[in-house]
C-alpha positions, 0 to 999 in steps of 0.5 A: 518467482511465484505462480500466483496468476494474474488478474485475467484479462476479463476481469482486467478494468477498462476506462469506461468503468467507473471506480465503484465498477473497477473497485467491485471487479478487482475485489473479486479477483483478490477474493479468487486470488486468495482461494489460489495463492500458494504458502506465505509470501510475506517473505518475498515481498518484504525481500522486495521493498528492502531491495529499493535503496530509498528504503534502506536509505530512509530515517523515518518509513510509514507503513501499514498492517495489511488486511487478508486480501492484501499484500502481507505486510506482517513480516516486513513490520516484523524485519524492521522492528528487529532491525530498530526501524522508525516505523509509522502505522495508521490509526484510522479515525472516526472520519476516515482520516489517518493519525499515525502512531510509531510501531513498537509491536503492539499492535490492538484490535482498530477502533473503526475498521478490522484491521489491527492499529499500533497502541503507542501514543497519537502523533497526529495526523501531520506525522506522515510528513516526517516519512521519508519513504510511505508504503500504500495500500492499493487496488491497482495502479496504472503506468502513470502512478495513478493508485486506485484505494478502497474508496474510503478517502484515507489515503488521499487525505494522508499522501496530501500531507507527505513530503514532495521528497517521500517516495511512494510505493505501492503494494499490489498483487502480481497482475494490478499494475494495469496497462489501462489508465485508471480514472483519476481525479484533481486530489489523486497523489500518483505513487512512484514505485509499484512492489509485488512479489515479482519485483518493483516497477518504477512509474514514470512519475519516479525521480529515480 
């Protein structure tokens, strides 16, 4: 589908690595993919995670408005605003935490991190349990659903909020669906389905 190249195999992480070392290696293998990766492919993603029934089944999703480096989220948001989705974005405050507001397209500069944030009005940070289906940024994921994020914490407070019933899907870059466990920790919430370009993986802590 794509000719993006995956994550070589020497800079695939290994279990000795600690998550500041796999954090590091994996960032630079998105730096190099982004010299590389061909045209937009915001297109194809977005045709992807619309394939999952969940998805086209879901009442309330959360999403998030991708950074350069990551999976391009743009036109996804963009499909379902014309389409009259209900659709949560991030506002990330000053503790790292995440409020979350609904995405109506008016997306401003974020107040802590560089990543643009929905203007509607706060609907707390215990809104992310209204979505049915939550999309997640991510690093890597291993076969176990074990997701490795930015380091920051937000998402780890965020997915401990989430319905038991809400499907977890992380968007990754061909190649970071890794066969290696990665580290994980008491607080870590496995996701249930990786999305890439190429297609979607259900992991084995999927109920579908």
């Amino acid at each position: 589908m794509t000719n993006i190249p995956p994550i070589s195999e020497e800079d695939r992480p290994g279990t000795a690595q600690s998550k500041p070392e796999l954090r590091q290696r994996l960032r630079s293998a998105r730096r190099t993919r982004e010299i590389t990766a061909p045209g937009p492919l915001g297109d194809l993603l977005a045709s992807v995670v619309d394939t999952l029934p969940e998805v086209r089944a879901a009442g309330t999703l959360a999403a998030f408005v991708s950074r350069p480096d990551e999976p391009a989220t743009d036109v996804l948001l963009t499909r379902w605003r014309a389409h009259g989705r209900r659709v949560l974005l991030p506002v990330v405050l000053a503790d790292l935490d995440l409020d979350w507001a609904l995405d109506d397209g008016d997306l401003r500069p974020g107040g802590v991190v560089r990543v643009p944030e929905p203007g509607g009005a706060r609907l707390g940070v215990d809104a992310i349990a209204r979505a049915d289906v939550v999309l997640v940024p991510a690093l890597a994921v291993d076969r176990r659903g074990v997701r490795l994020g930015q380091g920051g914490g937000s998402y780890d407070r965020a997915l401990a909020r989430v319905r038991p019933d809400a499907l977890l899907v992380a968007l990754l870059h061909p190649g970071e669906l890794l066969e290696q466990p990665l580290p994980a920790e008491a607080h870590d919430h496995p996701v249930h389905v990786v999305a890439t370009v190429e297609g979607v993986v259900r992991l084995a802590t999927s109920a579908g």
